[in-house]
C-alpha positions as CSV (number, residue, x, y, z in Angstrom):
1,X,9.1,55.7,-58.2
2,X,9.2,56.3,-61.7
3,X,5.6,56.2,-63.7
4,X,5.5,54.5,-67.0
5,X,2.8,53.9,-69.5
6,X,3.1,50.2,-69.9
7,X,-0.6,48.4,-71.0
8,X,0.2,44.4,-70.4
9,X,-2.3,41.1,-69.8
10,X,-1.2,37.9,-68.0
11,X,-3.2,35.1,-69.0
12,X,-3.0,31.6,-68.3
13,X,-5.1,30.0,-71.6
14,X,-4.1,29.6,-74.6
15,X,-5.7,32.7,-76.9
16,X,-6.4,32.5,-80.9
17,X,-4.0,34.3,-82.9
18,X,-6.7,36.6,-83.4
19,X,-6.3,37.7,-79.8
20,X,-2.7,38.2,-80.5
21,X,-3.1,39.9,-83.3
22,X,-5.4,42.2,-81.6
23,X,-3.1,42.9,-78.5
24,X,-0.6,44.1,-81.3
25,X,-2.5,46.2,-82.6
26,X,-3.4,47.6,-80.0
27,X,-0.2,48.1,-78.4
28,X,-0.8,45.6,-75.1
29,X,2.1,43.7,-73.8
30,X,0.9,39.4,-73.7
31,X,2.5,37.8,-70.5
32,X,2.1,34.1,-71.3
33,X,2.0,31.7,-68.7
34,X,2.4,28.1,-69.4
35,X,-0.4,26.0,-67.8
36,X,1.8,24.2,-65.1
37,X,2.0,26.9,-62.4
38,X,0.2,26.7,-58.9
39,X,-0.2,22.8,-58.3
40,X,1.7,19.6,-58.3
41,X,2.4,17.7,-61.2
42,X,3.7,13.8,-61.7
43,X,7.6,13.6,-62.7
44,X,7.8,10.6,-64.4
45,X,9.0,10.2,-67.9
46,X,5.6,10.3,-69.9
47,X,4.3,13.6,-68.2
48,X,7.5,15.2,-68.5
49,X,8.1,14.7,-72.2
50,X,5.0,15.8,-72.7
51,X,5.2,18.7,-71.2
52,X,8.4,19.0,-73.3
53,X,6.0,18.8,-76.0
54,X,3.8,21.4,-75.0
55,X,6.4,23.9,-74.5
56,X,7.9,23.4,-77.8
57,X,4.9,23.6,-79.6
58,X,3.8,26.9,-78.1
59,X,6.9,28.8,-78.0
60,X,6.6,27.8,-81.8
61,X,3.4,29.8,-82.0
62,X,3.7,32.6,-79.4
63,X,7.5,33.7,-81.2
64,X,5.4,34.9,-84.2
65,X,3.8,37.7,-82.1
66,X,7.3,38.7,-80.4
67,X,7.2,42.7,-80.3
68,X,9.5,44.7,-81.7
């Protein structure tokens, strides 16, 4: 096993860009879940394009706090 310093948070929320901001300053790794993980979810047309949506919008935020 090889030991590395690594500091990293999973959350499952959306966070301010403060927080983000933070967490690069302070050198911590964001793992960002999107919010459909753990349960059943409808599959029809209207809940999927919204999730579409969603997922467009966020990665949209969360690429402007992509580490180097």
């Amino acid at each position: 096993m090889i030991k590395i310093n690594v500091k990293y948070m999973q959350i499952q929320i959306y966070e301010t860009d403060y927080f983000y901001d933070l967490a690069d300053e302070l050198g911590i790794l964001i793992w960002q879940d999107f919010m459909y993980a753990c349960a059943l979810y409808p599959t029809d047309d209207v809940f999927l394009s919204s999730v579409q949506q969603e997922v467009t919008y966020q990665v949209k935020i969360d690429e402007n706090f992509m580490t180097n």
